[in-house]
C-alpha atoms as a printed R data frame, in Angstrom:
    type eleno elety resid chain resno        x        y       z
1   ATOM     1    CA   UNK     A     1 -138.053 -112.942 -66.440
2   ATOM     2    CA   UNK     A     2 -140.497 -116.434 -66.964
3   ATOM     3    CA   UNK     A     3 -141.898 -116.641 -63.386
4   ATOM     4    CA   UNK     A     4 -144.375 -114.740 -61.971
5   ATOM     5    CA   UNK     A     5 -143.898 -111.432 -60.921
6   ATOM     6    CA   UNK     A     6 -145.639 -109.621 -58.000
7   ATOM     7    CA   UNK     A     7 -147.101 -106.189 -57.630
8   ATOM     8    CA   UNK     A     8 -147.937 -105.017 -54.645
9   ATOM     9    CA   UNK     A     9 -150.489 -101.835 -54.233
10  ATOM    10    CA   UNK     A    10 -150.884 -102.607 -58.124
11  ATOM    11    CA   UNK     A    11 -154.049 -100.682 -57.644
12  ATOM    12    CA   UNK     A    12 -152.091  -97.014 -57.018
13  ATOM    13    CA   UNK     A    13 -150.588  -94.346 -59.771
14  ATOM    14    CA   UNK     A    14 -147.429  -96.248 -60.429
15  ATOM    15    CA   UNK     A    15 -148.705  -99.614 -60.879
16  ATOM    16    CA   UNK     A    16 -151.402  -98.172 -62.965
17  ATOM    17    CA   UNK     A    17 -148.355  -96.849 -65.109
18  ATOM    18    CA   UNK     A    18 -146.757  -99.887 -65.096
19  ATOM    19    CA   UNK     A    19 -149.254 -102.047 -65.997
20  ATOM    20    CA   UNK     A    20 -150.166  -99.775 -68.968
21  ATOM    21    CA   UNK     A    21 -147.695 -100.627 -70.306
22  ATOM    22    CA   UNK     A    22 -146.232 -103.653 -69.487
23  ATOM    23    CA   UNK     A    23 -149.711 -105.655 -68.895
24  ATOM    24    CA   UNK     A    24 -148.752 -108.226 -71.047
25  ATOM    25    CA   UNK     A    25 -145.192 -108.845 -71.090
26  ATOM    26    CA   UNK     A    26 -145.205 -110.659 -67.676
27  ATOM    27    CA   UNK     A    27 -146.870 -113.426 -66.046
28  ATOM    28    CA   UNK     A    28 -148.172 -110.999 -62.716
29  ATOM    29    CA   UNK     A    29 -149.665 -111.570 -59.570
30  ATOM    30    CA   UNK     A    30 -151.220 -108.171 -58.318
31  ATOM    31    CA   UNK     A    31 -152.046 -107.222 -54.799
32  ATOM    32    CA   UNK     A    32 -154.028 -104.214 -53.053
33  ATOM    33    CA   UNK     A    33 -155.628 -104.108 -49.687
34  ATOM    34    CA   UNK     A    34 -158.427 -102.669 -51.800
35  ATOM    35    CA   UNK     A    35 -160.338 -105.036 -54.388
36  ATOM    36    CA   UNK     A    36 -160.573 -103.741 -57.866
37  ATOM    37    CA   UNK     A    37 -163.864 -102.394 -59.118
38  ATOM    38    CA   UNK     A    38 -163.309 -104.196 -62.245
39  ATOM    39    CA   UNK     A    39 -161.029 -107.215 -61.919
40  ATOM    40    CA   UNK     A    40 -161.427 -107.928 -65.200
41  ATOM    41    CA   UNK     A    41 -158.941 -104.727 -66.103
42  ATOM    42    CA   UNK     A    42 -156.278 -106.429 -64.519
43  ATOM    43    CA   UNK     A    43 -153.819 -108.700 -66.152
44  ATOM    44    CA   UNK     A    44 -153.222 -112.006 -64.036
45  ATOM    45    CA   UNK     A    45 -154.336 -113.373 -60.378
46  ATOM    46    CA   UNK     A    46 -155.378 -110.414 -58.559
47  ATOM    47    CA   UNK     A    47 -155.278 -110.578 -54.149
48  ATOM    48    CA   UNK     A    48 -156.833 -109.166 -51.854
49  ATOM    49    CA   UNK     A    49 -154.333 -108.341 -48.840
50  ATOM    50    CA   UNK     A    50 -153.057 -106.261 -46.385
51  ATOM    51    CA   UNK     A    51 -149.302 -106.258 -46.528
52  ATOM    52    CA   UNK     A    52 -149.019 -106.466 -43.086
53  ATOM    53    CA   UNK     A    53 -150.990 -109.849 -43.029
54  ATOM    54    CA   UNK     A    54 -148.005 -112.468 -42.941
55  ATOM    55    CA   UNK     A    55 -149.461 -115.335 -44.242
56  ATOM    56    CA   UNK     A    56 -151.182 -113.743 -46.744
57  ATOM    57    CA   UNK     A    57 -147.454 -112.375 -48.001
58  ATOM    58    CA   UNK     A    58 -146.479 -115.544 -47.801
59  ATOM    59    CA   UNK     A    59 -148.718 -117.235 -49.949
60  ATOM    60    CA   UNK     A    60 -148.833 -114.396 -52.590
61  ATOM    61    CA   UNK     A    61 -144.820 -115.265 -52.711
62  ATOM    62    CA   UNK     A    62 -145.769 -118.874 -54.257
63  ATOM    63    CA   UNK     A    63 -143.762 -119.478 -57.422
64  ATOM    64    CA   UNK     A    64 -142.606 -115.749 -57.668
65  ATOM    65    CA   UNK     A    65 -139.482 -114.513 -59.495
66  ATOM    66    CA   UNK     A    66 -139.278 -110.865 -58.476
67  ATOM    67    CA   UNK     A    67 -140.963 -108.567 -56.856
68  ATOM    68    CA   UNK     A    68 -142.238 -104.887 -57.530
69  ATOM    69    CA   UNK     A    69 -142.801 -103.373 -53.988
70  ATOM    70    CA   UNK     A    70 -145.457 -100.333 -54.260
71  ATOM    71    CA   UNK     A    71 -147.675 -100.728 -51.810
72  ATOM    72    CA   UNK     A    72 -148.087  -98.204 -48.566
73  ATOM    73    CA   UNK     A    73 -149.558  -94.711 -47.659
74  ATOM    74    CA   UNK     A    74 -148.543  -92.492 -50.451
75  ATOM    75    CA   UNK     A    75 -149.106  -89.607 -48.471
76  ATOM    76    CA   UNK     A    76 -146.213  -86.880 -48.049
77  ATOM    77    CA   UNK     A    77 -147.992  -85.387 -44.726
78  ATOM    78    CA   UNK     A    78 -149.021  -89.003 -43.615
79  ATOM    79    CA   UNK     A    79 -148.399  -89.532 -39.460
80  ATOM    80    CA   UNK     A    80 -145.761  -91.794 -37.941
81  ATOM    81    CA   UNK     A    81 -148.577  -94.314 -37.117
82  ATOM    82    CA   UNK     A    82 -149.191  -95.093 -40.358
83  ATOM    83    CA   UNK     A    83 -146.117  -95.018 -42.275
84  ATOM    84    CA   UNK     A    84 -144.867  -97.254 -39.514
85  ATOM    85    CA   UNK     A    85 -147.648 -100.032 -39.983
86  ATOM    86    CA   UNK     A    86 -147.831  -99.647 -43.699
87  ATOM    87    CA   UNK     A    87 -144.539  -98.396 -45.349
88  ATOM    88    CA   UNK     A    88 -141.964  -99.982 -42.724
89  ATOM    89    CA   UNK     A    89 -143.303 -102.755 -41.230
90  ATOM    90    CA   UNK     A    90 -145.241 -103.872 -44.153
91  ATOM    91    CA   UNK     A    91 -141.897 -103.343 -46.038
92  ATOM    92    CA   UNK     A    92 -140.004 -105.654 -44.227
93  ATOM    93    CA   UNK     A    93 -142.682 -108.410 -44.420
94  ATOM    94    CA   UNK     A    94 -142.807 -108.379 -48.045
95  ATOM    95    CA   UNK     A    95 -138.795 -108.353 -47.740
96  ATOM    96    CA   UNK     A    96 -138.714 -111.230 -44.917
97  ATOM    97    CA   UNK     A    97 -141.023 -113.468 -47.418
98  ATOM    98    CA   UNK     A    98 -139.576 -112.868 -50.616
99  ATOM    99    CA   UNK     A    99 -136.444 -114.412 -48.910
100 ATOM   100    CA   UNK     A   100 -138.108 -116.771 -47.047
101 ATOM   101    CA   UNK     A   101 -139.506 -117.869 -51.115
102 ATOM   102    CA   UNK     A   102 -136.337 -117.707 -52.772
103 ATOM   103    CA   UNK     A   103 -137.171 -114.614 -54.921
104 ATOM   104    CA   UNK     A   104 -134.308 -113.236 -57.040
105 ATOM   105    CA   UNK     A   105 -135.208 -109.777 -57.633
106 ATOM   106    CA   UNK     A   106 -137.170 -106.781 -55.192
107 ATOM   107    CA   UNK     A   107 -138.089 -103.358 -56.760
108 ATOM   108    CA   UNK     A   108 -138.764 -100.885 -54.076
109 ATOM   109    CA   UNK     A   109 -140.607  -97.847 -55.149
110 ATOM   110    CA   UNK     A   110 -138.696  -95.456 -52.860
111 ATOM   111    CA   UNK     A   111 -139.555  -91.840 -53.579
112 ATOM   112    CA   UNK     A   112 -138.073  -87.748 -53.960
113 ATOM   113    CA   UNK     A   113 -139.174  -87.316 -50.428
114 ATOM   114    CA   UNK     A   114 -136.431  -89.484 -49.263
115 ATOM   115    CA   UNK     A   115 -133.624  -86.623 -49.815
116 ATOM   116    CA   UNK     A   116 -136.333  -83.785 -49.821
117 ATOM   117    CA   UNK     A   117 -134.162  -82.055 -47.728
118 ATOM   118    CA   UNK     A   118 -131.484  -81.297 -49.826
119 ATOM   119    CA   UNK     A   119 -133.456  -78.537 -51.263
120 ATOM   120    CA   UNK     A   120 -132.459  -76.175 -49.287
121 ATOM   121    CA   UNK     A   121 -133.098  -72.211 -49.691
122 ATOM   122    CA   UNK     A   122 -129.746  -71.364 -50.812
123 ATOM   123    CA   UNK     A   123 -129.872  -73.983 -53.708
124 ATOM   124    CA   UNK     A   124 -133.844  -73.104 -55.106
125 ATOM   125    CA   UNK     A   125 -134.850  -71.935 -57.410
126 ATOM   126    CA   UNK     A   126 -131.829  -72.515 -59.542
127 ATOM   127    CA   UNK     A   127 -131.534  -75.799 -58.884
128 ATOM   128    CA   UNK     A   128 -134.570  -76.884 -60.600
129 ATOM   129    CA   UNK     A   129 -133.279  -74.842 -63.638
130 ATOM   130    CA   UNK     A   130 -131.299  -75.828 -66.769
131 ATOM   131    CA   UNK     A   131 -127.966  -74.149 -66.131
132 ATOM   132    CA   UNK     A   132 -127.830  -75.456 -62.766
133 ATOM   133    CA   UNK     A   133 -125.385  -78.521 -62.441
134 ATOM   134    CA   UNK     A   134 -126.017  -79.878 -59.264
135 ATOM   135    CA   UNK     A   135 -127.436  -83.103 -59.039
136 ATOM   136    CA   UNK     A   136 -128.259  -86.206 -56.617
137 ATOM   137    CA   UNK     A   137 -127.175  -89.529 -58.003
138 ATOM   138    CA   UNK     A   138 -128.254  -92.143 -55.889
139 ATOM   139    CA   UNK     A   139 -124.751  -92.341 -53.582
140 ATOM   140    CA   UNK     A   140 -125.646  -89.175 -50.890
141 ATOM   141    CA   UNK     A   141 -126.907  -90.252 -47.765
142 ATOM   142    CA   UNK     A   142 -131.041  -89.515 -47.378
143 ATOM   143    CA   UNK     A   143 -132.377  -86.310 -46.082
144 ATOM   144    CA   UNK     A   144 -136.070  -86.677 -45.704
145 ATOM   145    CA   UNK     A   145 -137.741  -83.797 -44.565
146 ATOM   146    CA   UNK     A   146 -140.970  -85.305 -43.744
147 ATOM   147    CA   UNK     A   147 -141.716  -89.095 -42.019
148 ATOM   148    CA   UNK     A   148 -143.366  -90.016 -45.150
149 ATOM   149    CA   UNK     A   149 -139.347  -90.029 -46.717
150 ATOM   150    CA   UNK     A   150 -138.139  -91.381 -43.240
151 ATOM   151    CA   UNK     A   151 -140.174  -94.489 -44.425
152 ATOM   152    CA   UNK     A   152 -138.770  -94.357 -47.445
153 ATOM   153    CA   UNK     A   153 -134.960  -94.083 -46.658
154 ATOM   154    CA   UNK     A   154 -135.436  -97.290 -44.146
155 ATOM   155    CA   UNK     A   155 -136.836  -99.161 -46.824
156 ATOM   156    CA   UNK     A   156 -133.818  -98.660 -48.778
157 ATOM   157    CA   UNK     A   157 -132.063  -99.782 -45.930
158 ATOM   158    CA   UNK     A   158 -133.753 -102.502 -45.235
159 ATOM   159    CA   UNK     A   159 -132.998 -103.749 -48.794
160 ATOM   160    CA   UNK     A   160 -129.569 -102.832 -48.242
161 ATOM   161    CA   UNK     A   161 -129.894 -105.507 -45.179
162 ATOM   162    CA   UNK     A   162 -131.839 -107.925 -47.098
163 ATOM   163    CA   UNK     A   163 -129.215 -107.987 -50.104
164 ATOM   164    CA   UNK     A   164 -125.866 -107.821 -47.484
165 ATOM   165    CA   UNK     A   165 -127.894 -110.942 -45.744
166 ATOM   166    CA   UNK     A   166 -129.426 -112.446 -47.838
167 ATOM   167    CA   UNK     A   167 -127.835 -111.750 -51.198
168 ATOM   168    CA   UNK     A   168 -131.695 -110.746 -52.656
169 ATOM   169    CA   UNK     A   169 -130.697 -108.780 -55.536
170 ATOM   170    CA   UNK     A   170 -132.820 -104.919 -55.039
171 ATOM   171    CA   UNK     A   171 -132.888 -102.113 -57.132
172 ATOM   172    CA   UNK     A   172 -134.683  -99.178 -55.210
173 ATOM   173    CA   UNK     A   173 -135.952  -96.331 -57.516
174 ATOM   174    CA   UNK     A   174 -136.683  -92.719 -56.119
175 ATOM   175    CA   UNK     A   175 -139.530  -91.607 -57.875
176 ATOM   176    CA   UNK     A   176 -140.028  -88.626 -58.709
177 ATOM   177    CA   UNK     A   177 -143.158  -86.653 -59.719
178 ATOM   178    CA   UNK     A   178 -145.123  -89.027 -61.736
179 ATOM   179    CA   UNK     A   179 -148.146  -88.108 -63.827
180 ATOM   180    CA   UNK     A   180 -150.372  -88.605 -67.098
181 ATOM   181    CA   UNK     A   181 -150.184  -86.254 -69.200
182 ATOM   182    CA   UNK     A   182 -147.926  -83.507 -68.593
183 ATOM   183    CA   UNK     A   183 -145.820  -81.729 -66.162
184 ATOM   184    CA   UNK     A   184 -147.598  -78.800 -64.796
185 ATOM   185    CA   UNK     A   185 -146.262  -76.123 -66.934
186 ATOM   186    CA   UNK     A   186 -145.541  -73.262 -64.235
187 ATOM   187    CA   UNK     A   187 -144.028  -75.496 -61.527
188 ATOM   188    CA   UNK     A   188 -140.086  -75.861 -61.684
189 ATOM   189    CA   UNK     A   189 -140.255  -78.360 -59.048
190 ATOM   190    CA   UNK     A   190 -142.235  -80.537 -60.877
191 ATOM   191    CA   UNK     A   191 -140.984  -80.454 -64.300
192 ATOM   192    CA   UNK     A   192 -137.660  -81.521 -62.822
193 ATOM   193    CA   UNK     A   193 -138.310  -84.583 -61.276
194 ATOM   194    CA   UNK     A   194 -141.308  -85.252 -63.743
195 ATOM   195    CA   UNK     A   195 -141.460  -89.203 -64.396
196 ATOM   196    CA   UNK     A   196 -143.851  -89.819 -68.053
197 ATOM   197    CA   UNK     A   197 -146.345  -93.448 -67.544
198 ATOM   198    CA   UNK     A   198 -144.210  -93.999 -70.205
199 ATOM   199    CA   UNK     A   199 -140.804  -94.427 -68.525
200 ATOM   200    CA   UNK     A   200 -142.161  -95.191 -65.702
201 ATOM   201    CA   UNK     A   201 -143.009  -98.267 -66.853
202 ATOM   202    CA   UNK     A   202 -140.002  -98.765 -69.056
203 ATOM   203    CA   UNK     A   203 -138.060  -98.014 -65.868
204 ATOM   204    CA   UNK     A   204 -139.605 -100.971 -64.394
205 ATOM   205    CA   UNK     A   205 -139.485 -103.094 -67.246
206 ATOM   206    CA   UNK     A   206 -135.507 -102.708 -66.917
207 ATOM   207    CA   UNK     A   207 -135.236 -103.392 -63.254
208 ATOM   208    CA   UNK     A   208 -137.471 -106.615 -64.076
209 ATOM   209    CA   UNK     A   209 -134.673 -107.136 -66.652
210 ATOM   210    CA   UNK     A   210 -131.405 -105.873 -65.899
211 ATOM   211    CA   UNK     A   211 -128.557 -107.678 -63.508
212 ATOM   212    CA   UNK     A   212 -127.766 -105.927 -60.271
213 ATOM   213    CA   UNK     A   213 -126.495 -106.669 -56.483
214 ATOM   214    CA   UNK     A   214 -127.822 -103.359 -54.915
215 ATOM   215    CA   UNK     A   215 -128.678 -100.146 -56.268
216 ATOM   216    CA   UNK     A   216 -129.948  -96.844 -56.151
217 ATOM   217    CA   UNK     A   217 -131.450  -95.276 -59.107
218 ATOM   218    CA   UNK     A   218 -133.955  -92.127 -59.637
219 ATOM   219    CA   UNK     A   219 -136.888  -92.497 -61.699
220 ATOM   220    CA   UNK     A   220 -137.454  -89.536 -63.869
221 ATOM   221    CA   UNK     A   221 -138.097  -88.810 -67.612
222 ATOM   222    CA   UNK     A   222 -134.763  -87.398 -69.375
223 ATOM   223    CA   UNK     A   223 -135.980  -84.121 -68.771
224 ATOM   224    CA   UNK     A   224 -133.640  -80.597 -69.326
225 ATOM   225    CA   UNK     A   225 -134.254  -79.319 -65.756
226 ATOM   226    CA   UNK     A   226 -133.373  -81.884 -63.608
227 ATOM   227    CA   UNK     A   227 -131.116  -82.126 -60.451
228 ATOM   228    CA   UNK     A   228 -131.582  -86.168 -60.226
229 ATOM   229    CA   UNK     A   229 -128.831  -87.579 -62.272
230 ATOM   230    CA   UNK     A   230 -130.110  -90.733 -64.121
231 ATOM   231    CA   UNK     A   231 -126.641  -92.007 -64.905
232 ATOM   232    CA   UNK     A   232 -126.939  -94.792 -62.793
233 ATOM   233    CA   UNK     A   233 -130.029  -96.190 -64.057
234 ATOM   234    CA   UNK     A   234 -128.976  -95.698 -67.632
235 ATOM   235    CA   UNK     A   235 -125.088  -97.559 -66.597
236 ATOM   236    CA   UNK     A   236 -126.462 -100.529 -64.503
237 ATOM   237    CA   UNK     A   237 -130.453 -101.133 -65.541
238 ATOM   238    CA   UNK     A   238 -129.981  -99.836 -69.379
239 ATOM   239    CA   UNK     A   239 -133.015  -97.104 -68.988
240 ATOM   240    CA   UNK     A   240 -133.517  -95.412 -71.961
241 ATOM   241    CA   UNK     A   241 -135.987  -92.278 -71.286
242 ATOM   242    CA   UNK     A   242 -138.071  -91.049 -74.058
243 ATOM   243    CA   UNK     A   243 -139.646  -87.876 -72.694
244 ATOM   244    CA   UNK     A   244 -138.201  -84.766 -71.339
245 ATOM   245    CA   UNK     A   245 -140.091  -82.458 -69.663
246 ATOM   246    CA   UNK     A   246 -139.183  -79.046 -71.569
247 ATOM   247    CA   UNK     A   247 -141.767  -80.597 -74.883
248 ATOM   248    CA   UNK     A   248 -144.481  -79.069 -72.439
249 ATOM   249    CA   UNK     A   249 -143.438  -76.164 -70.557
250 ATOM   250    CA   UNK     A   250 -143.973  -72.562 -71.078
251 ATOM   251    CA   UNK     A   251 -141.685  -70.311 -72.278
């Protein structure tokens, strides 16, 4: 990937991971509604934009190869207003201009919450145990359980749309629980789905990289509890995971 990539809400968690590591392998273009403290941390052209603000979109789109798609309200227990406005509708603008530019490649950071509700009582604890084999892959239908994954499940559909349409190639990666460090050590949940900076942004790297039509693909660390199969994203994007989860839990 030669042209310019852009990151939008490159100011959040993920892009932070991403960015990490990957700060100088591509030629980015990052953009947050907020401006950066420090714009000199940032690698590339940094803009200042809503992603709701059309023209704005537009312009950020000049002379870009692919886009990473982070921006919205991260919030699980965020209200329908704003996951309309920010996460749906400022979804399908990015979408709408990236075709509109001739972009080959969209990332959308979709998220756990977008089949939450497949954690149901009968299947936890176990499921988020090592001896339990069930697992999501990417091909069951979503089952948010708050609106905050209803935003997330359209997106995928809108890229679903945008590909079918369009033929924009999109790779959308539920992400699962991303941070620093560590795991938190007594939280079964969370060592499960943990995602390391590390592979995050290796994840990334390969959907920046890899050849796809339209995919589905979750985005955590090869860990030994885990009922998110990473299969797919090892098959079709050629992630290769370096942490696992159990090098920090309890006994």
């Amino acid at each position: 990937m030669d042209d310019t990539v852009l990151l939008t809400g490159a100011g959040g968690r993920v892009g932070t991971a991403i960015l990490a590591d990957l700060a100088a392998a591509y030629d980015w273009r990052l953009l947050d509604r907020d401006p950066p403290t420090d714009e000199s941390a940032y690698p590339g052209e940094f803009v200042v934009a809503d992603v709701n603000d059309e023209d704005a979109i537009r312009d950020a789109m000049d002379d870009v190869g692919a886009v990473i798609h982070l921006a919205g309200d991260p919030r699980p227990d965020a209200p329908w207003k704003s996951v309309l406005e920010n996460n749906i509708d400022g979804t399908h603008t990015v979408m709408q201009a990236a075709v509109d530019a001739g972009v080959e490649k969209f990332v959308f950071a979709s998220s756990n919450h977008a089949v939450g509700a497949y954690e149901t009582d009968e299947r936890t604890p176990d499921m988020y145990r090592p001896h339990d084999d069930f697992r999501l892959d990417g091909t069951e239908l979503p089952r948010p359980k708050n609106v905050y994954g209803v935003s997330k499940a359209t997106g995928e559909t809108l890229g679903r749309y945008f590909h079918d349409m369009h033929d924009l190639s999109v790779v959308c990666v539920r992400i699962g629980n991303l941070t620093k460090d560590h795991p938190p050590k007594d939280y079964e949940r969370g060592q499960a789905m943990w995602l390391s900076y590390r592979d995050c942004a290796h994840l990334f790297d390969r959907c920046l990289q890899a050849d796809y039509d339209y995919e589905i693909v979750y985005g955590i660390s090869d860990n030994d509890r885990k009922y998110y199969s990473i299969d797919r994203a090892r098959e079709v994007l050629g992630y290769d995971p370096q942490d696992n989860s159990a090098e920090f839990a309890d006994d």
